[in-house]
Each structure stands twice: as structure tokens, then as C-alpha cells.
Backbone as CSV, one residue per row, in Angstrom:
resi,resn,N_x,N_y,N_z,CA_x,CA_y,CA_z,C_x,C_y,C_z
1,UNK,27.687,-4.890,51.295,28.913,-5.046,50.494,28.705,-6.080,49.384
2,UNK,28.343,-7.170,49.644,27.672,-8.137,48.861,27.212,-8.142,47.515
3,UNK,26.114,-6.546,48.121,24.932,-6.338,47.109,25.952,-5.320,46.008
4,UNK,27.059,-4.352,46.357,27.799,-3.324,45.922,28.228,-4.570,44.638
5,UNK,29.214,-5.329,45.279,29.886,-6.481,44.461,29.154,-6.816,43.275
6,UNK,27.993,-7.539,43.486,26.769,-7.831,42.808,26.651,-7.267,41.509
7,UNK,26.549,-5.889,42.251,26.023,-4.534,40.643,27.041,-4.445,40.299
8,UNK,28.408,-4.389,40.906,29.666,-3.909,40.209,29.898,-4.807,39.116
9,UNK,29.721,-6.431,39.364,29.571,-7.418,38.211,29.209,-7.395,37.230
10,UNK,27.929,-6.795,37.816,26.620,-6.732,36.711,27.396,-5.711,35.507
11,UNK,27.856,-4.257,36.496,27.866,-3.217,35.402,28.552,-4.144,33.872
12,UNK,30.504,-4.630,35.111,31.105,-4.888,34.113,31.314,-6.185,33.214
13,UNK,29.903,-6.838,33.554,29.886,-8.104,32.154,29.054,-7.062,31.668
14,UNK,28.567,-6.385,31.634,27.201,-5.114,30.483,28.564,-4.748,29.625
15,UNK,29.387,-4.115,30.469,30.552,-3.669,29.415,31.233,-4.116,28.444
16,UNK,31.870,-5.803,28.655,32.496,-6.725,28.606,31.648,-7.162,27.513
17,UNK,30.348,-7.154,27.592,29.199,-8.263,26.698,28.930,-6.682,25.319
18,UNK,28.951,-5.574,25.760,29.039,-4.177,24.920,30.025,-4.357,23.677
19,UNK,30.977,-4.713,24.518,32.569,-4.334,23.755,32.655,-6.184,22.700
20,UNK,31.904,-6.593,23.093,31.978,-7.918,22.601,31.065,-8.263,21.299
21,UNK,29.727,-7.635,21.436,28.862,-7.304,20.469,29.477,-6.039,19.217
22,UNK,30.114,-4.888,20.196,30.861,-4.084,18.856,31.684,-4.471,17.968
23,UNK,32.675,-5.792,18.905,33.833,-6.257,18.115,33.015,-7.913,16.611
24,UNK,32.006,-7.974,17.717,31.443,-8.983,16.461,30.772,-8.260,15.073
25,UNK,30.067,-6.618,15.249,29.893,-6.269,14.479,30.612,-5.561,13.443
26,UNK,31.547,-4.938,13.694,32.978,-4.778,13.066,33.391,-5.668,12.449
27,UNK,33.648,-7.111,12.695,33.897,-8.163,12.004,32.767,-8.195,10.746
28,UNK,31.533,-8.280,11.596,30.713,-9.009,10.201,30.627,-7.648,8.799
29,UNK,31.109,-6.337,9.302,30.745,-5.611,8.383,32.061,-5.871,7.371
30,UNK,33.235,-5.806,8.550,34.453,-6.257,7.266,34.391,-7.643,6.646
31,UNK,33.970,-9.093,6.796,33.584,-9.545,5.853,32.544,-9.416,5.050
32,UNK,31.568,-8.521,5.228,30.875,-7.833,3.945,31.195,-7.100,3.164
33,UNK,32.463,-6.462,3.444,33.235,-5.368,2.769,34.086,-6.491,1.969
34,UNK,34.427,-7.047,2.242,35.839,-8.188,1.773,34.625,-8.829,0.157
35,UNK,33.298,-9.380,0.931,32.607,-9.736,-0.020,31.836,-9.110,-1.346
36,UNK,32.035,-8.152,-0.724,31.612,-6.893,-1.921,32.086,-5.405,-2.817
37,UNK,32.375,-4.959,-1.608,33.333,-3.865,-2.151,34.845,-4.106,-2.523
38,UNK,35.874,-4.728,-1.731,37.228,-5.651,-2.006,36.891,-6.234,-3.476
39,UNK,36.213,-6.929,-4.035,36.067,-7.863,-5.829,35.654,-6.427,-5.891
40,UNK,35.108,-5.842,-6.223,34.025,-5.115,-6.771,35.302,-4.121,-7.419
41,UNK,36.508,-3.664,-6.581,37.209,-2.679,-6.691,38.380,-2.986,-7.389
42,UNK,38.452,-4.236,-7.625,39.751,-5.227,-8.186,39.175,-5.647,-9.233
43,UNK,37.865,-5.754,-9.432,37.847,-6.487,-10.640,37.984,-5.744,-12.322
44,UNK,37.802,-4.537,-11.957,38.376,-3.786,-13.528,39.595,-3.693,-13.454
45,UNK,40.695,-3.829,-12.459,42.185,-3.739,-12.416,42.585,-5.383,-13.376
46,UNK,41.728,-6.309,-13.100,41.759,-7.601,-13.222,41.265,-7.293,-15.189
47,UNK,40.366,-6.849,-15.607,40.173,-6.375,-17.008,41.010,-5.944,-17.362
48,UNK,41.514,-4.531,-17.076,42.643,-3.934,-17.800,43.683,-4.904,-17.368
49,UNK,44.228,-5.763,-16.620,45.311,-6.276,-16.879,45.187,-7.390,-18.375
50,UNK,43.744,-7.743,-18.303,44.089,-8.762,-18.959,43.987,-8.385,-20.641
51,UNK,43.512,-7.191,-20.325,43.543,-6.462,-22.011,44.822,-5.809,-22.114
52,UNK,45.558,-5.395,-20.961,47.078,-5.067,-21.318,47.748,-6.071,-22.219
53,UNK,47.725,-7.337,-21.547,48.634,-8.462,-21.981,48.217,-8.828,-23.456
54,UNK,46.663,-8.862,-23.498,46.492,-8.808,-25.083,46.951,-7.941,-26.105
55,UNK,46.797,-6.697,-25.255,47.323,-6.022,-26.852,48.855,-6.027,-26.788
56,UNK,49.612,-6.301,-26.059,51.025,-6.650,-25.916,51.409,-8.072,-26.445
57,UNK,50.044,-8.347,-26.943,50.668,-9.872,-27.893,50.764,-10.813,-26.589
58,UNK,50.534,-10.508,-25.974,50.451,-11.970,-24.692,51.815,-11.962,-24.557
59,UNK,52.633,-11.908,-24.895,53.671,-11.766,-24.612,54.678,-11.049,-23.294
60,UNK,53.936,-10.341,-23.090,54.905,-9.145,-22.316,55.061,-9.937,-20.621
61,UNK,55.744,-8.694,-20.225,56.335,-9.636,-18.667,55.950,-8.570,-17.476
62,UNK,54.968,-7.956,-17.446,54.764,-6.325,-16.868,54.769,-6.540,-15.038
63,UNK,55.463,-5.377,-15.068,56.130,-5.680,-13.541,55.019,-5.355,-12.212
64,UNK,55.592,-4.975,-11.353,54.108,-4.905,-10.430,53.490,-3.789,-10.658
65,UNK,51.672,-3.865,-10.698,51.474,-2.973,-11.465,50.049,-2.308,-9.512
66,UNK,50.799,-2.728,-8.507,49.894,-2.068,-7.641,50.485,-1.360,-6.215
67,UNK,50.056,-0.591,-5.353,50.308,0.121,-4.575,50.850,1.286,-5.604
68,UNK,52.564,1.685,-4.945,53.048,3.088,-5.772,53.020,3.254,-7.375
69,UNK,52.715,1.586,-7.615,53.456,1.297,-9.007,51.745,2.349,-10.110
70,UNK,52.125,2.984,-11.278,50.467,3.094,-11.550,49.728,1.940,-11.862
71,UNK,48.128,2.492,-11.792,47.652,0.958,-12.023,46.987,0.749,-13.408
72,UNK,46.866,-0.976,-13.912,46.561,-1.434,-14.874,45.544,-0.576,-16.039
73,UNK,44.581,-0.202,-15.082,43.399,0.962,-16.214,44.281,2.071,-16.451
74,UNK,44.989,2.745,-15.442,45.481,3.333,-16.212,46.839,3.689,-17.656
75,UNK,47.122,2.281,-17.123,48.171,1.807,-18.463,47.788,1.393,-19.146
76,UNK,46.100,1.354,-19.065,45.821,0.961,-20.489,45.351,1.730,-21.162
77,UNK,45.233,3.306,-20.807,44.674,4.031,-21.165,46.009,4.297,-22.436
78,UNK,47.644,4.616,-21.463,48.468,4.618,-22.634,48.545,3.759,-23.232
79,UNK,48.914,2.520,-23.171,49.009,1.853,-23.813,48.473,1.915,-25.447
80,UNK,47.089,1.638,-25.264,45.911,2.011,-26.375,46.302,3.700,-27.018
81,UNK,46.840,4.453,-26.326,47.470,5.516,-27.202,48.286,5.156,-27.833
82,UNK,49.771,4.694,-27.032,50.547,4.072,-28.002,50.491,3.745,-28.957
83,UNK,49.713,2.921,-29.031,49.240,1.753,-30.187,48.350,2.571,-31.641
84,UNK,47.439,3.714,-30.787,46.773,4.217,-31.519,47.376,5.356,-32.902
85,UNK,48.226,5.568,-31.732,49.085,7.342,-32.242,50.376,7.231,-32.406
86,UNK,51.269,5.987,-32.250,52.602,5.892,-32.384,53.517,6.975,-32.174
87,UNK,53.745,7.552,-30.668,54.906,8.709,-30.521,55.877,8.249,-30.713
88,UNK,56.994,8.831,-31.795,57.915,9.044,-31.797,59.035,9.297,-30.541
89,UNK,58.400,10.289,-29.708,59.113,10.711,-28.484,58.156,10.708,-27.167
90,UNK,58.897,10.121,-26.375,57.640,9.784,-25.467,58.806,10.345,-23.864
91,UNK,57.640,10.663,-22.838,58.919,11.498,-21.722,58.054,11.359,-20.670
92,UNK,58.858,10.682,-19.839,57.675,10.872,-18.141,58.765,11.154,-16.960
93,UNK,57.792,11.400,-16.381,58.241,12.083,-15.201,58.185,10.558,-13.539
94,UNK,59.225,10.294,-13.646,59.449,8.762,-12.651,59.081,7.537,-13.530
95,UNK,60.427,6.729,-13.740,60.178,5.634,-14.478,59.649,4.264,-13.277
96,UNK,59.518,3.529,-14.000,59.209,2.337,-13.163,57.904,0.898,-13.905
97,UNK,56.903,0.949,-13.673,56.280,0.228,-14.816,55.891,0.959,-15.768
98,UNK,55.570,1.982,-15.959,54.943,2.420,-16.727,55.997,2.370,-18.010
99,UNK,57.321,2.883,-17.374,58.264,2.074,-18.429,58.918,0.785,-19.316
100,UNK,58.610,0.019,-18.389,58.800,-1.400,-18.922,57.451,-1.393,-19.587
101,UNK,56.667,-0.948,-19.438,55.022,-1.471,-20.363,55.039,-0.704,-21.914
102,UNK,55.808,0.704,-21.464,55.321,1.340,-23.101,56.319,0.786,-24.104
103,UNK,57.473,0.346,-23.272,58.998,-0.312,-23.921,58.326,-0.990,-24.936
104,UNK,57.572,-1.972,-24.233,57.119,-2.976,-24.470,56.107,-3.017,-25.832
105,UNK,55.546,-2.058,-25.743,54.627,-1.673,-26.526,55.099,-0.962,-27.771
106,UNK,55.920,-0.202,-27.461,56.728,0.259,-28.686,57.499,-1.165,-29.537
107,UNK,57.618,-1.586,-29.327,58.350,-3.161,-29.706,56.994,-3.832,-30.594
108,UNK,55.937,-4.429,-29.508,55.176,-4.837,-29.931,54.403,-4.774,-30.989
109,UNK,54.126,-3.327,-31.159,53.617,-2.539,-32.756,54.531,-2.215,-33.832
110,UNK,56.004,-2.328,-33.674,56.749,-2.321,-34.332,57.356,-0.442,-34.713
111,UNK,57.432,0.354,-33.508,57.224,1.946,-33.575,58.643,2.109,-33.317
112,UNK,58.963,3.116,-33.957,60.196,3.733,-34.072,60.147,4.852,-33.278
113,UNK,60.103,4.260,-31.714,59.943,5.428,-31.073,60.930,5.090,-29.636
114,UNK,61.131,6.496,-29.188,61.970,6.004,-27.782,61.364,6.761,-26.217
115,UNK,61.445,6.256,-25.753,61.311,7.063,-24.070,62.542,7.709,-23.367
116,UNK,61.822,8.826,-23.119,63.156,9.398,-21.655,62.487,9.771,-20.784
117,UNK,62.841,8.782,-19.667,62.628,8.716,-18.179,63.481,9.804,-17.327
118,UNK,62.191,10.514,-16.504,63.235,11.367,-15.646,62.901,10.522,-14.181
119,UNK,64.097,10.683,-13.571,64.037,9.562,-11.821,65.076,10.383,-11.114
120,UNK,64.528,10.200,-9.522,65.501,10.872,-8.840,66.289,9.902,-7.923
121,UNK,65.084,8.378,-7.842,65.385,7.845,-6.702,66.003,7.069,-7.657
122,UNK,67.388,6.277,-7.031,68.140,5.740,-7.880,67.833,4.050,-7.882
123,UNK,67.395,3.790,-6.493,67.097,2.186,-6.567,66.322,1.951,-7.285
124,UNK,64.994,3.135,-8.137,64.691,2.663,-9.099,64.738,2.720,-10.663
125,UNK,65.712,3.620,-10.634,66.781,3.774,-11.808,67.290,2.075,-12.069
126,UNK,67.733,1.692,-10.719,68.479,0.277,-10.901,67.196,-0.632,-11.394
127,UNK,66.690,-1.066,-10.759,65.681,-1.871,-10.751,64.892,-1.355,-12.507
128,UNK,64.569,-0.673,-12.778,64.187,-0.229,-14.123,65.074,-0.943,-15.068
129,UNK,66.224,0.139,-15.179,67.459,-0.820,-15.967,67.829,-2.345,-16.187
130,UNK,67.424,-2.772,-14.964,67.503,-4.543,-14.826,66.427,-5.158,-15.508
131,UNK,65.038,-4.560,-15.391,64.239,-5.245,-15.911,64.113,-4.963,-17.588
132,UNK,64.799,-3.897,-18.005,64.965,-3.070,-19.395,66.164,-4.507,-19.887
133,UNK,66.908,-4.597,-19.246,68.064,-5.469,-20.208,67.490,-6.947,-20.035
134,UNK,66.719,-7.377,-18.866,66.267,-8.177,-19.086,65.678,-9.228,-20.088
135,UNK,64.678,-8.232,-20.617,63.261,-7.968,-21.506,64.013,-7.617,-22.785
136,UNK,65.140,-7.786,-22.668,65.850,-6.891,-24.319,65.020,-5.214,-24.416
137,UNK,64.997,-4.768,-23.772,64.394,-3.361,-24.348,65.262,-1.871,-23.842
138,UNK,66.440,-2.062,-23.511,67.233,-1.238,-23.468,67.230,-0.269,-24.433
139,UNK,67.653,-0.509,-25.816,67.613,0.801,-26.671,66.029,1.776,-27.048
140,UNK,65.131,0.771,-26.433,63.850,1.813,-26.598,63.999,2.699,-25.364
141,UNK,64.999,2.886,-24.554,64.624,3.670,-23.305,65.793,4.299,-22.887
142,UNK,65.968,5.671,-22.492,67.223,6.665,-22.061,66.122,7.000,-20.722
143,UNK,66.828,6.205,-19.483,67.054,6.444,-18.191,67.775,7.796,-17.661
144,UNK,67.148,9.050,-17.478,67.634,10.476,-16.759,68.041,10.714,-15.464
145,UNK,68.889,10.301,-14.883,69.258,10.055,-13.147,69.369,11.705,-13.145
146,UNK,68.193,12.294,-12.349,68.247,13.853,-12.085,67.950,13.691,-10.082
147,UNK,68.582,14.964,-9.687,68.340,15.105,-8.455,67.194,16.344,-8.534
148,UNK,66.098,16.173,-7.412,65.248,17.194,-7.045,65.958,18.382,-6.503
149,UNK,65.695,19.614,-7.032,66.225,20.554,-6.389,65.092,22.017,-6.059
150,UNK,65.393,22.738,-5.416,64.067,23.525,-4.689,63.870,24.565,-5.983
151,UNK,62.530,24.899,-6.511,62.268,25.581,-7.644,60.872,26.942,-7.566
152,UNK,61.536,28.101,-8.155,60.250,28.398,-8.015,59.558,29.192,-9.277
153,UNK,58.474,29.405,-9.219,57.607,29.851,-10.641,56.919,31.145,-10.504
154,UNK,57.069,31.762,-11.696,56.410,33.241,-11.949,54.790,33.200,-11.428
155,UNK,54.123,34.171,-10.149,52.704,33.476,-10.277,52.232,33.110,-9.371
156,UNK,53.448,32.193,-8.609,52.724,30.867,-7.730,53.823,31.234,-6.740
157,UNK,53.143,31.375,-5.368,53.863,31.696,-4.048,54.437,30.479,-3.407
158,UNK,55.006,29.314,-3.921,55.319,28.457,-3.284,56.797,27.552,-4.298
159,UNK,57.674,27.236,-3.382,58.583,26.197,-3.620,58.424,24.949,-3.830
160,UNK,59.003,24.525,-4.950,58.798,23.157,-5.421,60.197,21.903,-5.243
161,UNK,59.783,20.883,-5.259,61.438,19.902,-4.995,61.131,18.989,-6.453
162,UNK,61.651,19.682,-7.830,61.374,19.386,-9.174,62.666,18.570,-9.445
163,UNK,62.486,18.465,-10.750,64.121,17.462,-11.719,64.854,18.890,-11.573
164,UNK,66.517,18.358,-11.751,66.819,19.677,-12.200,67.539,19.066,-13.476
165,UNK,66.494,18.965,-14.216,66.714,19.086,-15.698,67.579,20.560,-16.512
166,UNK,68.403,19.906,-17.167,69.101,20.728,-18.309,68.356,20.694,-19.580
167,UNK,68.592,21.602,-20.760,67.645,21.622,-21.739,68.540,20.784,-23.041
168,UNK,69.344,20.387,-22.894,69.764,19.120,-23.557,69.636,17.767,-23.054
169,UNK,69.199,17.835,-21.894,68.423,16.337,-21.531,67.204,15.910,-22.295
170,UNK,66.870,16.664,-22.669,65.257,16.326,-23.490,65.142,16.988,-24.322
171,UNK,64.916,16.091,-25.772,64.342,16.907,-26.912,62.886,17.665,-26.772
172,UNK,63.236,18.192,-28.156,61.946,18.856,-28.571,61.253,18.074,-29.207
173,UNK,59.755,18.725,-29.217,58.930,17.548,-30.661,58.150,16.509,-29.617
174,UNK,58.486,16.407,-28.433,57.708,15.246,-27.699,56.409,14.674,-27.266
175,UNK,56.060,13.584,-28.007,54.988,13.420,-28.346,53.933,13.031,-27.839
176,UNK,54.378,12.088,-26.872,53.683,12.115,-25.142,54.217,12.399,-24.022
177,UNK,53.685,12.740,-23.036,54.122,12.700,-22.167,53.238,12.305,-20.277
178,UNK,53.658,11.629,-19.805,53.438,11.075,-18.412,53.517,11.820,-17.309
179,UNK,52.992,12.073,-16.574,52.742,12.692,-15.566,52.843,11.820,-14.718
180,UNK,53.807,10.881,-13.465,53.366,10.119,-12.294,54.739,10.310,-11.350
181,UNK,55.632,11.628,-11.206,56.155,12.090,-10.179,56.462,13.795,-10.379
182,UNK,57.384,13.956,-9.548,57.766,13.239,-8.019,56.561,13.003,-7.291
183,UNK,56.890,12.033,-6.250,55.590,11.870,-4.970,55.108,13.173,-4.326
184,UNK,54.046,12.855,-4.437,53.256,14.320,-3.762,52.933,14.028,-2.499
185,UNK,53.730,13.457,-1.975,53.741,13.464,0.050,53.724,14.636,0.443
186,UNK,54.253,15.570,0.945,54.644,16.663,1.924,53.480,17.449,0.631
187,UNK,54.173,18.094,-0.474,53.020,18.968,-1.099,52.060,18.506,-2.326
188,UNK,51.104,19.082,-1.821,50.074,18.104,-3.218,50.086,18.913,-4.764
189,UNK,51.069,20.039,-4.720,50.935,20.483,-6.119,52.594,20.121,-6.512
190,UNK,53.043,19.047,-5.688,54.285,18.823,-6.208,55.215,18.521,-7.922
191,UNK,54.001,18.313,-8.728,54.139,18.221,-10.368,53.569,19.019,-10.441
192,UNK,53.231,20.409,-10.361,52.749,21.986,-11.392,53.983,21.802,-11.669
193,UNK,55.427,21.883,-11.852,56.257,22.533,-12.312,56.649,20.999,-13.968
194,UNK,55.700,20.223,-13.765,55.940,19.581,-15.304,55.030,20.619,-16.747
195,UNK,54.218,21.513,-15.966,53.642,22.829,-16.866,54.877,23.035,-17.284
196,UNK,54.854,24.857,-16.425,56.427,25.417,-16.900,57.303,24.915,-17.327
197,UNK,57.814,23.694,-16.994,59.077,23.080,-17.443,59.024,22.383,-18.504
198,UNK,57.994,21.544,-18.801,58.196,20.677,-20.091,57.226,20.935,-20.906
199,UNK,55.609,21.513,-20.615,55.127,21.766,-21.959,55.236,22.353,-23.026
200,UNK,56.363,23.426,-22.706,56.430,24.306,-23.910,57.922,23.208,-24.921
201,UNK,57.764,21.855,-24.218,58.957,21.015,-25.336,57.789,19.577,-25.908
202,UNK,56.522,20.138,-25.833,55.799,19.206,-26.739,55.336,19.366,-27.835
203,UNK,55.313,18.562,-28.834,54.787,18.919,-29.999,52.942,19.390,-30.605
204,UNK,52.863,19.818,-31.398,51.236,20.344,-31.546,50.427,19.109,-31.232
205,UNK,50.810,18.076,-31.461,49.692,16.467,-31.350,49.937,16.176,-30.246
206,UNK,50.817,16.575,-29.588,51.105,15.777,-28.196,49.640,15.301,-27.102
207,UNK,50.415,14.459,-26.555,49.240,14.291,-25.322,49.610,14.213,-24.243
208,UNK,49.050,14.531,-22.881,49.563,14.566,-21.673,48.700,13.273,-20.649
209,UNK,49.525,12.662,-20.218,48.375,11.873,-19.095,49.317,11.788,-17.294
210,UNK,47.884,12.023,-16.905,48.082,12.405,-15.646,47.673,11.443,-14.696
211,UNK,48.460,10.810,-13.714,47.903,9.977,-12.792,47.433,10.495,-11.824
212,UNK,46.767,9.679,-11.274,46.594,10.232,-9.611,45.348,11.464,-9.722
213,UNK,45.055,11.493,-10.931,44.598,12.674,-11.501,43.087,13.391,-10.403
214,UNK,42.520,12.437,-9.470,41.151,12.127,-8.573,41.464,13.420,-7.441
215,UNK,43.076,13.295,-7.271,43.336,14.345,-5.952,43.177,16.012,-6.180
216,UNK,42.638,16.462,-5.201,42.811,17.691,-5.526,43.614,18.782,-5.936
217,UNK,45.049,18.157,-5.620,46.190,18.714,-5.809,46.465,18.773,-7.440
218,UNK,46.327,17.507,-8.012,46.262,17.380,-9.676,45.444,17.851,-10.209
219,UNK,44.139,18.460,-9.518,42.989,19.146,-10.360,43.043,20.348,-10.575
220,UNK,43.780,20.959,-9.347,44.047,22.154,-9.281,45.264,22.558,-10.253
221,UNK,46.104,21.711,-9.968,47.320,21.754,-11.245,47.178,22.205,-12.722
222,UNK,46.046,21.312,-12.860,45.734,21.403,-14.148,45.330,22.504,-14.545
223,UNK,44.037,23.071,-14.029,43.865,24.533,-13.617,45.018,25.308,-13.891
224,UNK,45.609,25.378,-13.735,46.937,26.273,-13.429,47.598,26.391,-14.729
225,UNK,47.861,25.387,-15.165,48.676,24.729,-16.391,47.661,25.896,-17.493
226,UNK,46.656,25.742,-17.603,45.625,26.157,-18.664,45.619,27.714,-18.650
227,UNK,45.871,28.532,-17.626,46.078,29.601,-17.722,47.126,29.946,-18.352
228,UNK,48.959,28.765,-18.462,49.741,29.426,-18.979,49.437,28.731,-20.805
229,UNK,48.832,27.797,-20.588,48.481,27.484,-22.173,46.910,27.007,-22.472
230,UNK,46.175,28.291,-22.912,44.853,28.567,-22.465,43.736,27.866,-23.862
231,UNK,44.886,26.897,-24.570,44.492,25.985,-25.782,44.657,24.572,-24.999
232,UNK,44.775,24.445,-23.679,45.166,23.115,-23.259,43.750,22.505,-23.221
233,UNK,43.076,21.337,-23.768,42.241,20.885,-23.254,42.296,19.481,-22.343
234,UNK,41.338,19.361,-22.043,41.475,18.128,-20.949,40.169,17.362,-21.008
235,UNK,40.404,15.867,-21.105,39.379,14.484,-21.026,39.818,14.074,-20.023
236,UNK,38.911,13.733,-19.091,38.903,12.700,-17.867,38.597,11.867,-18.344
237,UNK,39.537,10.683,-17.906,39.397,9.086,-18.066,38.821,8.052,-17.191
238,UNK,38.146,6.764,-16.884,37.926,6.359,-16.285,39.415,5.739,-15.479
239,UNK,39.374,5.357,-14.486,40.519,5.083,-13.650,40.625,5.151,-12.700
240,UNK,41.072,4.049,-11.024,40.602,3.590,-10.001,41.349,4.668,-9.488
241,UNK,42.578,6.062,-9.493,43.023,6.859,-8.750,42.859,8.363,-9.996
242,UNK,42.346,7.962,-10.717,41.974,9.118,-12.099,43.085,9.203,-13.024
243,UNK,42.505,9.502,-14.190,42.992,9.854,-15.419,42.683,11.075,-15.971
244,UNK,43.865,11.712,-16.196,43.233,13.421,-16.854,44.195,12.713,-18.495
245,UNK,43.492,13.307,-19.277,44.186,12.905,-20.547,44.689,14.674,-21.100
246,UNK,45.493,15.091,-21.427,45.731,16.556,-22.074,46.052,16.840,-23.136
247,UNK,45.380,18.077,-24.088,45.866,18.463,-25.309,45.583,19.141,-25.997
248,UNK,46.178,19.835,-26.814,46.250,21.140,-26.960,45.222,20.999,-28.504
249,UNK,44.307,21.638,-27.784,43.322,22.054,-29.121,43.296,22.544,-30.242
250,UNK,42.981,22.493,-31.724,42.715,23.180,-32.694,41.914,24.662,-32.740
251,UNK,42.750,25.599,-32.708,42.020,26.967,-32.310,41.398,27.193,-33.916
252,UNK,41.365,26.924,-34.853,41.222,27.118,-36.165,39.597,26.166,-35.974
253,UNK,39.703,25.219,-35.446,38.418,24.216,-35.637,37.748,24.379,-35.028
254,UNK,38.133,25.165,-33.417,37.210,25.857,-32.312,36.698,27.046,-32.644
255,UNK,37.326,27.266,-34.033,36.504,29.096,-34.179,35.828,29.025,-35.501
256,UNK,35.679,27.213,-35.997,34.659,27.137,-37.187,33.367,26.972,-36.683
């Protein structure tokens, strides 16, 4: 009995001393991860922020720009459009920073231009608005309080939970436009219906930018989009969740 006891010990400090060595190596790999990959993955978010604020004149007050919010590279991708191409009419799909930043930017360059935000969720309708009157930038921005409603498209075997936009909510002529809702939780092609619905209200220069653009759901989208406007072209951008940039090509310059 003794000797039973003995080995039974034995087995379970082997186990005990097992589970003790796995848990130390787990540790040391996550502070190697913390030391290398963690900076490594932050530090161009840390660039584009700090080239945001420059070309915003140092000035600006830009709200949180991580987790749901989009991130810094990729606002700087608009941004630097902004600045570059001055839209007149600018239209996205879920306000939140990306709105307070182009506000901002439209101001900053001195552009005679405005935004219309479409939103479903209203706390951040509020929260938008607060930081808009804040910042003085209310009249650069028309806030769209739309509810999602179930939608479906010529083509495509599936239901969508889209804006239910009216066609006097949004002009014509629009000169950019944003791609960063609704959330694509439950379905990942939850924005195909910003195709059908709003490209045919952009103007010939327009540009499209797409967040999130890395997932398969947005790649495939895009795909999709190009069949119903088969002049759409597309630049991938650099960007820590992707950037698709969109726009409609010169068929006259493609057939010189």
C-alpha cells in the first residue's frame, strides 16, 4: 500500500510540475508577444494619428479612434482625400468618428462642403451631435436618424437589415462616400445593399472607401457591386482592418 501511495505521488507532482511548466511557458510567450508583436501593431496607428492631427492643423479634438470606432490609418486615408479632392457632398453609412474628423477637416481646409450621416443606433446619433456642437461643427453635418428595415435585391438570395432611406434624404452629385455600417455581426454581406442603394446617387469623380475592407464578406461585396457597375474600379489601401478605395473609371481613357 505504501509503495501504491508512493507512485500515486509520484504520478501526480509529474502532473502538477507538467501543468506548471505549460503555464510558465504560456506566460513567457505572451510577454514576447506584448514585446513584439503588441508595439509592432500599434505603432503605425500611433503614425497615422499623429499625421491626422497635423494635417488638421494640430488643432483638432478627434474622438476615440479604437475598437468599433474606425481606425487612425484608415482616417487618414480620408482625410488626405479630403484635403486632396475637396467633396462638396460627402455621405456615410454610421456616423461616429469618422464624422467628427472629416467635420473637422472640412473646416480646416476651408471647403464648402457638408456630410450626411446615416445612423440607426441613436445613442450614437446623441453622442455624435454632442461632440458636433461641441467642436462648433454642427452646420458642416446633417445627422439621418434611419431605422434598419429587412431588404431585398434583384440577384442575391438573401435578406438584408439596411437604412430605410427615402430618396429625399440624400442628394445627388455625392462626392464621397464611406462605407463603415451597419455592423456585420449576424451577416457578413450586411453593406452589399450601400451598391444598389446609393451608388447610382454618386457623382462621376466620386470615391468610395470601405472599412473593414480585409474580411471576406467586404471582398466579396465588392465583387458584387462591379457586376452592377462594371466601370467600378478598386485600390486597396494599406490599413490595420483594410482599405478598399472605389471608383468609377474613365472608359474613354481605358479604350485609348
Amino acid at each position: 500500500m505504501a509503495i501504491l501511495l508512493g507512485v500515486l505521488n509520484l504520478a501526480l507532482l509529474v502532473v502538477v510540475l507538467g501543468m506548471l511548466w505549460r503555464i510558465r511557458q504560456r506566460l513567457i510567450r505572451l510577454r514576447e508577444n506584448q514585446r513584439t508583436e503588441w508595439p509592432r501593431s500599434l505603432w503605425p496607428q500611433f503614425e497615422a494619428l499623429i499625421k491626422l492631427y497635423r494635417l488638421l492643423d494640430g488643432k483638432a479634438d478627434l474622438p476615440n479612434l479604437r475598437h468599433w470606432a474606425v481606425s487612425p490609418d484608415f482616417l487618414l486615408h480620408v482625410v488626405r482625400h479630403v484635403q486632396d479632392h475637396a467633396p462638396k457632398r460627402i455621405l456615410e453609412c454610421s456616423c461616429g468618428s469618422s464624422t467628427i474628423a472629416m467635420a473637422q477637416a472640412l473646416r480646416a481646409y476651408g471647403i464648402d462642403g457638408h456630410i450626411y450621416s446615416l445612423e440607426n443606433y441613436q445613442p450614437s446619433i446623441e453622442a455624435v451631435r454632442s461632440q458636433l456642437r461641441r467642436h462648433d461643427l454642427e452646420r458642416y453635418v446633417t445627422l439621418i436618424p434611419v431605422p434598419l428595415v429587412p431588404k431585398r435585391y434583384d440577384g442575391v438570395d438573401a435578406t438584408f437589415q439596411w437604412y430605410d432611406i427615402k430618396p429625399e434624404m440624400i442628394p445627388d452629385g455625392i462626392d464621397l462616400l464611406l462605407v463603415d455600417g451597419p455592423a456585420a455581426v449576424d451577416n457578413p454581406y450586411a453593406r452589399y445593399p450601400a451598391g444598389p442603394e446609393l451608388l447610382s446617387k454618386l457623382s462621376s469623380a466620386a470615391h468610395v472607401f470601405i472599412d473593414d475592407a480585409d474580411r471576406l464578406g467586404e471582398l466579396d461585396m465588392v465583387d458584387r457591386w462591379r457586376t452592377l457597375y462594371p466601370t467600378l474600379g478598386v485600390r486597396k489601401l494599406p490599413a490595420e482592418k483594410g482599405c478598399a478605395e472605389l471608383f468609377f473609371r474613365d472608359e474613354k481613357k481605358l479604350a485609348a
